[in-house]
TIFI-630372 format. One record per atom (N, C-alpha, C, O): x negated, y, z negated; residue in one letter; residue number from 1. Coordinates in steps of 0.02 Angstrom, whole numbers, plus 50000, padded with zeros to 5 digits. Each point is the difference from the previous one (the first is absolute). Last residue first. Layout:
BEGIN
   east  north     up  code  pos
      X      Y      Z     A  NUM
...
END
This chain:
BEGIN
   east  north     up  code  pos
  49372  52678  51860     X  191
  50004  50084  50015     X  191
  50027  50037  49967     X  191
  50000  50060  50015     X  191
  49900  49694  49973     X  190
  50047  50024  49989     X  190
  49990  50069  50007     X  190
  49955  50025  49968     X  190
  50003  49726  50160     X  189
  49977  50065  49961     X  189
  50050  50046  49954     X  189
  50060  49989  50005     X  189
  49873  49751  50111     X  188
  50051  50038  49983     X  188
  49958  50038  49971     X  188
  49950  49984  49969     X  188
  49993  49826  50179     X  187
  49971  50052  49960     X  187
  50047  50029  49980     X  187
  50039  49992  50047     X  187
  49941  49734  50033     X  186
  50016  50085  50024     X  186
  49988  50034  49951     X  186
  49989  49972  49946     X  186
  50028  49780  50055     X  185
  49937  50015  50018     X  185
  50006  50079  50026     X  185
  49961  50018  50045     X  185
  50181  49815  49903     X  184
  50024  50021  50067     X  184
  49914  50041  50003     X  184
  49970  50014  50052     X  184
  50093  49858  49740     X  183
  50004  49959  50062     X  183
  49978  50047  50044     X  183
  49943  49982  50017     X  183
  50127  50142  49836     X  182
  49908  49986  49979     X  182
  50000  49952  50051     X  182
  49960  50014  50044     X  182
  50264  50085  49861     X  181
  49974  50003  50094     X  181
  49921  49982  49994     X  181
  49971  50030  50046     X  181
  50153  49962  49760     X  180
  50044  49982  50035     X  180
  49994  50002  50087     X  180
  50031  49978  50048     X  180
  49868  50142  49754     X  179
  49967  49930  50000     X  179
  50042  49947  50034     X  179
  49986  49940  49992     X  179
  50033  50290  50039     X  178
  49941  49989  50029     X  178
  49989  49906  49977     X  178
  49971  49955  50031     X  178
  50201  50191  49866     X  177
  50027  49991  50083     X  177
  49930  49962  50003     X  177
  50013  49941  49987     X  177
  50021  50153  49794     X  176
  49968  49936  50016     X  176
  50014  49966  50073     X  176
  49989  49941  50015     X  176
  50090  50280  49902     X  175
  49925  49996  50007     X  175
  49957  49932  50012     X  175
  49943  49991  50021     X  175
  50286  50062  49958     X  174
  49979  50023  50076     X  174
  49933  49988  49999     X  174
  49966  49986  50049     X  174
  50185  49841  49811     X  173
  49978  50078  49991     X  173
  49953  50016  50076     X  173
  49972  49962  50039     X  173
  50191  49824  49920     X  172
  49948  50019  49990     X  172
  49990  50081  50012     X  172
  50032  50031  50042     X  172
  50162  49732  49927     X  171
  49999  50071  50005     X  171
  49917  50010  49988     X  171
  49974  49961  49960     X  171
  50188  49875  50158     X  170
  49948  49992  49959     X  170
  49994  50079  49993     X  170
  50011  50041  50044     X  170
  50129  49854  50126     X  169
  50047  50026  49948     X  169
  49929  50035  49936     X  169
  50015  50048  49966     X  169
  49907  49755  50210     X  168
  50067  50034  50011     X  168
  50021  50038  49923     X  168
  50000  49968  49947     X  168
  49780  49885  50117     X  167
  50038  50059  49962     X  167
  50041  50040  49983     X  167
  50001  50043  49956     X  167
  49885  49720  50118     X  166
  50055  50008  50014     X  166
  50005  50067  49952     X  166
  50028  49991  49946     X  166
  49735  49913  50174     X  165
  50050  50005  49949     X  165
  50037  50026  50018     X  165
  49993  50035  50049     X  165
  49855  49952  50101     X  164
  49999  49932  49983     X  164
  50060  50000  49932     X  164
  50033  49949  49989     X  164
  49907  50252  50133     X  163
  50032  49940  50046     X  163
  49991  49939  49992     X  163
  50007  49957  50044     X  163
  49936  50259  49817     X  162
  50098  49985  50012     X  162
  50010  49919  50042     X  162
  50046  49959  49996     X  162
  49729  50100  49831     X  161
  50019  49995  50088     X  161
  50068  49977  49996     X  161
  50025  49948  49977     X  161
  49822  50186  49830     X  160
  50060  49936  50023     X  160
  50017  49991  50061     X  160
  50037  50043  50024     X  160
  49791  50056  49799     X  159
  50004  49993  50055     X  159
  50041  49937  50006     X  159
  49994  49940  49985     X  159
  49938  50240  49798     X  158
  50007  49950  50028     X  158
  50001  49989  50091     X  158
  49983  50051  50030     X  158
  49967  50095  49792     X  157
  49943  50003  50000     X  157
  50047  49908  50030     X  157
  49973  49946  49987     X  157
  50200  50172  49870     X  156
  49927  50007  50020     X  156
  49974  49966  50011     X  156
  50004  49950  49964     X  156
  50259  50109  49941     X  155
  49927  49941  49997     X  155
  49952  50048  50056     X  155
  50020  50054  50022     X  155
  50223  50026  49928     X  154
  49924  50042  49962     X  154
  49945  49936  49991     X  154
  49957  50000  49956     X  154
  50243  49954  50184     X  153
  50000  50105  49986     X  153
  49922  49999  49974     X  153
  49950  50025  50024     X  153
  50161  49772  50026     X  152
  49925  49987  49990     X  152
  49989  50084  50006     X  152
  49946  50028  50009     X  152
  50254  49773  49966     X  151
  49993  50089  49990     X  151
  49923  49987  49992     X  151
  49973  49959  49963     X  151
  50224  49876  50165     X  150
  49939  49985  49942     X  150
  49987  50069  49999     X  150
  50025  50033  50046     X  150
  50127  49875  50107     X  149
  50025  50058  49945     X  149
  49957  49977  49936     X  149
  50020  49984  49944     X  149
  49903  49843  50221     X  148
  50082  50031  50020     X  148
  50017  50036  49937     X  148
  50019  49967  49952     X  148
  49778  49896  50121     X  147
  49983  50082  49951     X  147
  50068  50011  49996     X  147
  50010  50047  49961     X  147
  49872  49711  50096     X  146
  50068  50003  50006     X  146
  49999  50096  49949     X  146
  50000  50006  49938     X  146
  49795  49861  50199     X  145
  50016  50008  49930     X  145
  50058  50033  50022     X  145
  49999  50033  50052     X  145
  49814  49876  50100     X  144
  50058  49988  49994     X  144
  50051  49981  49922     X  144
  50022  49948  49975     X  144
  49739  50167  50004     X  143
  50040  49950  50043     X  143
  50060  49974  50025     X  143
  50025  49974  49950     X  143
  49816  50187  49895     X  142
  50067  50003  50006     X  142
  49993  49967  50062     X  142
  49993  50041  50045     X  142
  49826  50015  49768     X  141
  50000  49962  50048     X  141
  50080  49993  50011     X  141
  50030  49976  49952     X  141
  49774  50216  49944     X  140
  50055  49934  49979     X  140
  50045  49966  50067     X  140
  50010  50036  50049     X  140
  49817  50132  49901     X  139
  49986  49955  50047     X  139
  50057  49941  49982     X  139
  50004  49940  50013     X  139
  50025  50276  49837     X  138
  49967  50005  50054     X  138
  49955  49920  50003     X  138
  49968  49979  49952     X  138
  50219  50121  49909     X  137
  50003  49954  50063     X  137
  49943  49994  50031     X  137
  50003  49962  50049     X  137
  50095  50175  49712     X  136
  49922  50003  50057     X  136
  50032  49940  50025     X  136
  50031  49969  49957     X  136
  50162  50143  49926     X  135
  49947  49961  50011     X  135
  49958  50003  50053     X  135
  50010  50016  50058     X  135
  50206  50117  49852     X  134
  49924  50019  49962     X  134
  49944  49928  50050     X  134
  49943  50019  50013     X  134
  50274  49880  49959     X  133
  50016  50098  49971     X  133
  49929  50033  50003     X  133
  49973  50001  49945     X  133
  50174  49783  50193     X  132
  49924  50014  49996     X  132
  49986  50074  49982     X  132
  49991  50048  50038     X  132
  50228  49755  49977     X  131
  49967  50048  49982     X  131
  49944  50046  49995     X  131
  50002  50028  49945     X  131
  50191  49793  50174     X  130
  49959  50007  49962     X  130
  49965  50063  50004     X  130
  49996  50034  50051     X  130
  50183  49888  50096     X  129
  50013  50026  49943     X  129
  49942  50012  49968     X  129
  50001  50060  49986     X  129
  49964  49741  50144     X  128
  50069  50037  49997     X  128
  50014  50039  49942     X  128
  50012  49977  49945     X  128
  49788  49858  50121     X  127
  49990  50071  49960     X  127
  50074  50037  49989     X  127
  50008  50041  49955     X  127
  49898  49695  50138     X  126
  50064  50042  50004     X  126
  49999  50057  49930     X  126
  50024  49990  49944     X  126
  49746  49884  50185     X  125
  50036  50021  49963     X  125
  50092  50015  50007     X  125
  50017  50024  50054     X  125
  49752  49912  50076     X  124
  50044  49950  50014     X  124
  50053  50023  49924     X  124
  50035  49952  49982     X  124
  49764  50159  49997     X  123
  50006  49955  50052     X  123
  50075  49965  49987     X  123
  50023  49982  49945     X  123
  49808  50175  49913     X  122
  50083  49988  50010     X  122
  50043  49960  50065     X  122
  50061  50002  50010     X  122
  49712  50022  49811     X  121
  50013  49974  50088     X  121
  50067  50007  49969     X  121
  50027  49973  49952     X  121
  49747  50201  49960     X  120
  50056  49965  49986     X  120
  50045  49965  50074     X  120
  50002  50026  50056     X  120
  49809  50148  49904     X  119
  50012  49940  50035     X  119
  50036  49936  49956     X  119
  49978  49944  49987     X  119
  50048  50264  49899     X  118
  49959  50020  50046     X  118
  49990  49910  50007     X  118
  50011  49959  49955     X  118
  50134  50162  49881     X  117
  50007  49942  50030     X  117
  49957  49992  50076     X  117
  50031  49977  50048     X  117
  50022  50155  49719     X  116
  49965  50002  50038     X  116
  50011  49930  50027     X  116
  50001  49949  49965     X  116
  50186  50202  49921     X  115
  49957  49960  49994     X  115
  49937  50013  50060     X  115
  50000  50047  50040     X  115
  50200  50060  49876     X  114
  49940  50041  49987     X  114
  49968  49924  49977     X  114
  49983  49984  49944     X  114
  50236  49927  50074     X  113
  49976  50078  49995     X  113
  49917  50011  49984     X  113
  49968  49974  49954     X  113
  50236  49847  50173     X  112
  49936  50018  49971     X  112
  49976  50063  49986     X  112
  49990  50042  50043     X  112
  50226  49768  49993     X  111
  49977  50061  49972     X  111
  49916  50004  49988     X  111
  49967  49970  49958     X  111
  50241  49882  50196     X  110
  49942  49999  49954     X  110
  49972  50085  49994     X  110
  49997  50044  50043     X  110
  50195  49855  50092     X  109
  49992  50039  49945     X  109
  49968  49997  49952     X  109
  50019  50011  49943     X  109
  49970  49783  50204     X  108
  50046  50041  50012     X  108
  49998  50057  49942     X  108
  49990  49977  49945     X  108
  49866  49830  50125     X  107
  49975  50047  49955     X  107
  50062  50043  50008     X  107
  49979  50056  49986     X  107
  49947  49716  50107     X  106
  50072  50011  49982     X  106
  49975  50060  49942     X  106
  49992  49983  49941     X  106
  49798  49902  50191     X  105
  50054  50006  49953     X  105
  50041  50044  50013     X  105
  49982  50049  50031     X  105
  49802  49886  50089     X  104
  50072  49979  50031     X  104
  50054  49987  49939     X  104
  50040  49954  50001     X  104
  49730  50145  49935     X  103
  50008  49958  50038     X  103
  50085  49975  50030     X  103
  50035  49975  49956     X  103
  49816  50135  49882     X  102
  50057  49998  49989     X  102
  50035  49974  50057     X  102
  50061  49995  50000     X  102
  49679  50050  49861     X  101
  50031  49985  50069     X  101
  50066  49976  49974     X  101
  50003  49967  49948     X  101
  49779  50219  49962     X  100
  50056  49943  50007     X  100
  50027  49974  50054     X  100
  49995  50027  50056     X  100
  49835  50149  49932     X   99
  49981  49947  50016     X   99
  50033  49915  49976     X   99
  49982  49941  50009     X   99
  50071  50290  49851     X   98
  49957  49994  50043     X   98
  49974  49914  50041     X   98
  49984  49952  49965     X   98
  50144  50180  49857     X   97
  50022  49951  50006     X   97
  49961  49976  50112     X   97
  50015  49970  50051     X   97
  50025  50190  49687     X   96
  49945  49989  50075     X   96
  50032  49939  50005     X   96
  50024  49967  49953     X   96
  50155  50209  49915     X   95
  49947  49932  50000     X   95
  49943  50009  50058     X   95
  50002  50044  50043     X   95
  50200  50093  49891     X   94
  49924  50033  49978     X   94
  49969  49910  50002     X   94
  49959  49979  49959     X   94
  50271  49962  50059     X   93
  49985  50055  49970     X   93
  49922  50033  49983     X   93
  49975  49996  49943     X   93
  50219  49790  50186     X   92
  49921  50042  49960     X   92
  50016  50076  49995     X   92
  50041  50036  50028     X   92
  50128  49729  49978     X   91
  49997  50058  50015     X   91
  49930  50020  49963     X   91
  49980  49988  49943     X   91
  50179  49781  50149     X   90
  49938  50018  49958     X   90
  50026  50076  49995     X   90
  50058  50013  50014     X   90
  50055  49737  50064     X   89
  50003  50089  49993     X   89
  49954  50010  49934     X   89
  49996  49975  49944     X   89
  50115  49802  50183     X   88
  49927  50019  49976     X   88
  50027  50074  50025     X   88
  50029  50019  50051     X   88
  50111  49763  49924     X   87
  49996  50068  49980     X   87
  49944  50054  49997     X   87
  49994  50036  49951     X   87
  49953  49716  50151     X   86
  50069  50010  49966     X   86
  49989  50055  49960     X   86
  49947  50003  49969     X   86
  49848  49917  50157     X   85
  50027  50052  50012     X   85
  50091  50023  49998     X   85
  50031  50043  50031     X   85
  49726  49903  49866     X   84
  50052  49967  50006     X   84
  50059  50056  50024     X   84
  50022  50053  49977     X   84
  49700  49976  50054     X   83
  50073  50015  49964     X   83
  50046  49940  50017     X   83
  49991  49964  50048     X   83
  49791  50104  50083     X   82
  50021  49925  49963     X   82
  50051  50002  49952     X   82
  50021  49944  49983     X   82
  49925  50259  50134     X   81
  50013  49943  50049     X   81
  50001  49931  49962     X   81
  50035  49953  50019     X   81
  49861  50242  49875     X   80
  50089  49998  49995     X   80
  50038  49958  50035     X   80
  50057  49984  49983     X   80
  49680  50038  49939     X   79
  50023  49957  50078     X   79
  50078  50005  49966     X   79
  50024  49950  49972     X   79
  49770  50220  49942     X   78
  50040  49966  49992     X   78
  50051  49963  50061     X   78
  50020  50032  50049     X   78
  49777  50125  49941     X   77
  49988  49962  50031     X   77
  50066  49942  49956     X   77
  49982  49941  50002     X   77
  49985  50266  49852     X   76
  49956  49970  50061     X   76
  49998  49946  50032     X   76
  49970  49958  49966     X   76
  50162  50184  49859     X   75
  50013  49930  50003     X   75
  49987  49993  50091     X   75
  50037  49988  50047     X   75
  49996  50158  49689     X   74
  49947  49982  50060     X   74
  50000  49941  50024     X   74
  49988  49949  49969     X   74
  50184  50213  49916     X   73
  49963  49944  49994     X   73
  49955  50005  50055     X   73
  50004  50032  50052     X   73
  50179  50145  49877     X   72
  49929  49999  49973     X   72
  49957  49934  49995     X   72
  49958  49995  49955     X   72
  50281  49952  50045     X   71
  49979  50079  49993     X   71
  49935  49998  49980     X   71
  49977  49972  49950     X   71
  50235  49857  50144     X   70
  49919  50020  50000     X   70
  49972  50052  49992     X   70
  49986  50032  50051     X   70
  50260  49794  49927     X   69
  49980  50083  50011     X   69
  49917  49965  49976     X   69
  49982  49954  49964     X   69
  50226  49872  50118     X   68
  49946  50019  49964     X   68
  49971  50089  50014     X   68
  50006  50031  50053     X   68
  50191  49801  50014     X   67
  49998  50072  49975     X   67
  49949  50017  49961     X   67
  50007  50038  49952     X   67
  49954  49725  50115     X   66
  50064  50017  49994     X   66
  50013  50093  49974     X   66
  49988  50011  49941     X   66
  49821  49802  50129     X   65
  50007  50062  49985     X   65
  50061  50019  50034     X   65
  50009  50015  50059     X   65
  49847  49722  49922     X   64
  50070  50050  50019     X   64
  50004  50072  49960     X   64
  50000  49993  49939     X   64
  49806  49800  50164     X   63
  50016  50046  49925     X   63
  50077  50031  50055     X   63
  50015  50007  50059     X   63
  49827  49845  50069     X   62
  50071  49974  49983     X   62
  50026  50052  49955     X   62
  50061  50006  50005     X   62
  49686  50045  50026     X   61
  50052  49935  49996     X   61
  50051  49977  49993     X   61
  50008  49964  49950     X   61
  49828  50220  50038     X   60
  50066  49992  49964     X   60
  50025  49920  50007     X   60
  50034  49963  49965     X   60
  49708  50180  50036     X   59
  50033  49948  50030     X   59
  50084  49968  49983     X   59
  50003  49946  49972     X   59
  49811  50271  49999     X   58
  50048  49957  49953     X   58
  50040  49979  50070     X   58
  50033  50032  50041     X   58
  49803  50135  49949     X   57
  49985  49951  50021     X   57
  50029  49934  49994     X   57
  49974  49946  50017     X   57
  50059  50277  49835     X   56
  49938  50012  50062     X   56
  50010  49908  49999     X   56
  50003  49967  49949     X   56
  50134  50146  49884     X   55
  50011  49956  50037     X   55
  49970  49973  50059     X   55
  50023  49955  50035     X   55
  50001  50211  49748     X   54
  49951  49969  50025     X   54
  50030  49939  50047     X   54
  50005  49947  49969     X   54
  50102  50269  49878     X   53
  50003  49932  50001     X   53
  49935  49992  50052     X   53
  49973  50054  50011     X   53
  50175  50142  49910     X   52
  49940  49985  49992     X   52
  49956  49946  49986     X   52
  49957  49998  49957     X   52
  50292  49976  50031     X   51
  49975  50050  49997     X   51
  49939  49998  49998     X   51
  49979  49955  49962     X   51
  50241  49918  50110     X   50
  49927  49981  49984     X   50
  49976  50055  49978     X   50
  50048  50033  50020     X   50
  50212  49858  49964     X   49
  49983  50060  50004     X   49
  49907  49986  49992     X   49
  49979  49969  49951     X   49
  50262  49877  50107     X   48
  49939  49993  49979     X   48
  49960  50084  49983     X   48
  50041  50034  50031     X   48
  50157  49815  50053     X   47
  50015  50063  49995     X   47
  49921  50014  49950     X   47
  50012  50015  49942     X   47
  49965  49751  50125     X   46
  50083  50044  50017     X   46
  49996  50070  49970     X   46
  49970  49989  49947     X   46
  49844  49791  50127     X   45
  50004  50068  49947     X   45
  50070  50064  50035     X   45
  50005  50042  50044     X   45
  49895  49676  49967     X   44
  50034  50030  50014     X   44
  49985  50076  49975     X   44
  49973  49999  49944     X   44
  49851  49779  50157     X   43
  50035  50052  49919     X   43
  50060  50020  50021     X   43
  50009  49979  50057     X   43
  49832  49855  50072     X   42
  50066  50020  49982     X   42
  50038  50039  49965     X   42
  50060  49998  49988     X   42
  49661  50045  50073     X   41
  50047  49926  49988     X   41
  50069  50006  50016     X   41
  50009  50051  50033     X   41
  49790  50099  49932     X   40
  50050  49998  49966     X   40
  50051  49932  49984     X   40
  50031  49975  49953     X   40
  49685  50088  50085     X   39
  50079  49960  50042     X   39
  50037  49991  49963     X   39
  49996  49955  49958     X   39
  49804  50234  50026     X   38
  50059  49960  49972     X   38
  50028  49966  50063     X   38
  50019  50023  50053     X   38
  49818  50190  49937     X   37
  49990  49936  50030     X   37
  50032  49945  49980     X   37
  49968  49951  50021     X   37
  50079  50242  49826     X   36
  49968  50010  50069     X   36
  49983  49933  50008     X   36
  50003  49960  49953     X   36
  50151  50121  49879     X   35
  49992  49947  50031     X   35
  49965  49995  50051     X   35
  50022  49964  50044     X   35
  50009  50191  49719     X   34
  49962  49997  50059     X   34
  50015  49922  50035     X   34
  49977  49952  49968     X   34
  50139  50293  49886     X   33
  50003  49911  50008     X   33
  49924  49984  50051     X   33
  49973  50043  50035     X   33
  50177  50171  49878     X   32
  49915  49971  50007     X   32
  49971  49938  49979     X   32
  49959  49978  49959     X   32
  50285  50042  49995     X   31
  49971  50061  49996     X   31
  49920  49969  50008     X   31
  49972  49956  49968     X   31
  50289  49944  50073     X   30
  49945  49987  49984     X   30
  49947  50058  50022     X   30
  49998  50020  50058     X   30
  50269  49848  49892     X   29
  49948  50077  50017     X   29
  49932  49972  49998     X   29
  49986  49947  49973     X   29
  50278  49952  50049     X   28
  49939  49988  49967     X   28
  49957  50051  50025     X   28
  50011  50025  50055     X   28
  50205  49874  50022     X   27
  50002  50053  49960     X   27
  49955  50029  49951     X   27
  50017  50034  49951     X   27
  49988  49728  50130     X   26
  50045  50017  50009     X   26
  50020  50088  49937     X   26
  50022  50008  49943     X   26
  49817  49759  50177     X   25
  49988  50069  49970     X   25
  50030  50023  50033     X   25
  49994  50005  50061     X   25
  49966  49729  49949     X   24
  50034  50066  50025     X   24
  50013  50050  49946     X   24
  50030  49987  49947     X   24
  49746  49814  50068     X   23
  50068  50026  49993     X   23
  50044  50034  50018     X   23
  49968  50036  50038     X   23
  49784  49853  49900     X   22
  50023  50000  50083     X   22
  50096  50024  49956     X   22
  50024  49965  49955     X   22
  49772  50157  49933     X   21
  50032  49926  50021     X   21
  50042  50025  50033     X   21
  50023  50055  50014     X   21
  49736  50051  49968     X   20
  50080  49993  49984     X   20
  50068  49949  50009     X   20
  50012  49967  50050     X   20
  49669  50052  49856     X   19
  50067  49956  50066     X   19
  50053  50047  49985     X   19
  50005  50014  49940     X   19
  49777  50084  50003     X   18
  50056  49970  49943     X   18
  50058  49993  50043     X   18
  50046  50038  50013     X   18
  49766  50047  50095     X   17
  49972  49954  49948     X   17
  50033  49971  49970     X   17
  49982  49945  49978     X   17
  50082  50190  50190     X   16
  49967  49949  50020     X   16
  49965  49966  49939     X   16
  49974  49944  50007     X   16
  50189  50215  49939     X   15
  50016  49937  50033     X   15
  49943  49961  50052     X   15
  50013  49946  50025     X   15
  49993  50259  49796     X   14
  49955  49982  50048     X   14
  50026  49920  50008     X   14
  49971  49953  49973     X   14
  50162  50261  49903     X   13
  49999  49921  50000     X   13
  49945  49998  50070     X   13
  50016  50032  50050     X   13
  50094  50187  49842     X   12
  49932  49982  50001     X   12
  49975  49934  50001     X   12
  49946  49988  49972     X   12
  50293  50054  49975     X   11
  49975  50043  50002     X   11
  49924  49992  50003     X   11
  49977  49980  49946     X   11
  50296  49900  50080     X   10
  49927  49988  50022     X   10
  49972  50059  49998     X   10
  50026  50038  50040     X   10
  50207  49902  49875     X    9
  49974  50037  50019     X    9
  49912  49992  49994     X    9
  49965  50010  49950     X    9
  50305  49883  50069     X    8
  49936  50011  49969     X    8
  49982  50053  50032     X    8
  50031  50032  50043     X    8
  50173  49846  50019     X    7
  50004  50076  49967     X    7
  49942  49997  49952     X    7
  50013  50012  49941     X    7
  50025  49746  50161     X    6
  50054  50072  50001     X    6
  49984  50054  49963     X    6
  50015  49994  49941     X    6
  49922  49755  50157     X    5
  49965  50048  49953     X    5
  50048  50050  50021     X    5
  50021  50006  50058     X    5
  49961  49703  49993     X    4
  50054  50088  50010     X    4
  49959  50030  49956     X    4
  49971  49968  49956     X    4
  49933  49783  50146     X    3
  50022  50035  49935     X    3
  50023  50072  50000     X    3
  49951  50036  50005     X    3
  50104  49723  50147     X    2
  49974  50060  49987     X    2
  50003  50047  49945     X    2
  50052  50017  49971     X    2
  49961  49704  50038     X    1
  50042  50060  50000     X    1
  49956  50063  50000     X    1
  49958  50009  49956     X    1
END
């Protein structure tokens, strides 16, 4: 029988030294946590809250992030592509999240604020709606990625080619016109 944890609170736990168990975490916090390089395994974590957490390199495995929030984690080169992918909704906040991969996920109204997500793979994504408040993009990878009324007003330092992605409706700021024509290899000025 799986073991349930509900409504703790993890404060300064170095989980690579001190196993977490394999369980579902349900409404549970955790404050400068560190799971860097971790195989999570199957875990569950439902409405979960991370704060200043450590997640650089963390192998999820199957893990489920159910309305999980991320504030202030670091979480380099994380594979979101191995998620489980029954209810999976996350939301960042001021995270790096640099050189993650999210890979052909179901991200519908995902929230990111004032993250850094510089070569990050959104490949093969459904972004619908989603969010990008403040974020560095830059070399991040949009492949036949689903943008339909995704808001990228105030992301940056990205490049999206319209003719491999679906952007219909997507809202972007005049100033980021350029990372939307970088394919075409033209100059825009401004007078």
């Amino acid at each position: 029988m799986e073991k349930f944890v509900e409504d703790q609170v993890f404060t300064d736990i170095d989980f690579t030294t001190s196993p977490l168990a394999a369980a579902t975490f349900d409404g549970c916090t955790f404050t400068k946590c560190d799971f860097s390089s971790l195989i999570l395994g199957s875990r569950t974590f439902s409405s979960c809250v991370f704060t200043d957490c450590n997640f650089s390199l963390v192998q999820p495995g199957n893990t489920s992030f159910q309305e999980a929030v991320f504030k202030g984690c670091k979480m380099l080169g994380m594979r979101f592509d191995q998620c489980n992918d029954f209810g999976l909704s996350f939301s960042f906040e001021q995270c790096q999240l640099n050189h993650s991969t999210f890979h052909g996920k179901k991200l519908k109204k995902m929230v990111f604020r004032e993250c850094q997500l510089q070569e990050a793979d959104f490949s093969g994504c459904d972004l619908t709606a989603a969010v990008f408040e403040q974020c560095d993009l830059h070399l991040a990878l949009f492949e036949q990625t689903l943008l339909e009324k995704a808001d990228l007003r105030t992301a940056y330092n990205y490049a999206i080619d319209p003719t491999v992605n679906r952007i219909k409706k997507a809202k972007f700021s005049l100033t980021g016109v350029p990372g939307l024509l970088h394919k075409f290899d033209i100059v825009i000025e401004n007078k």
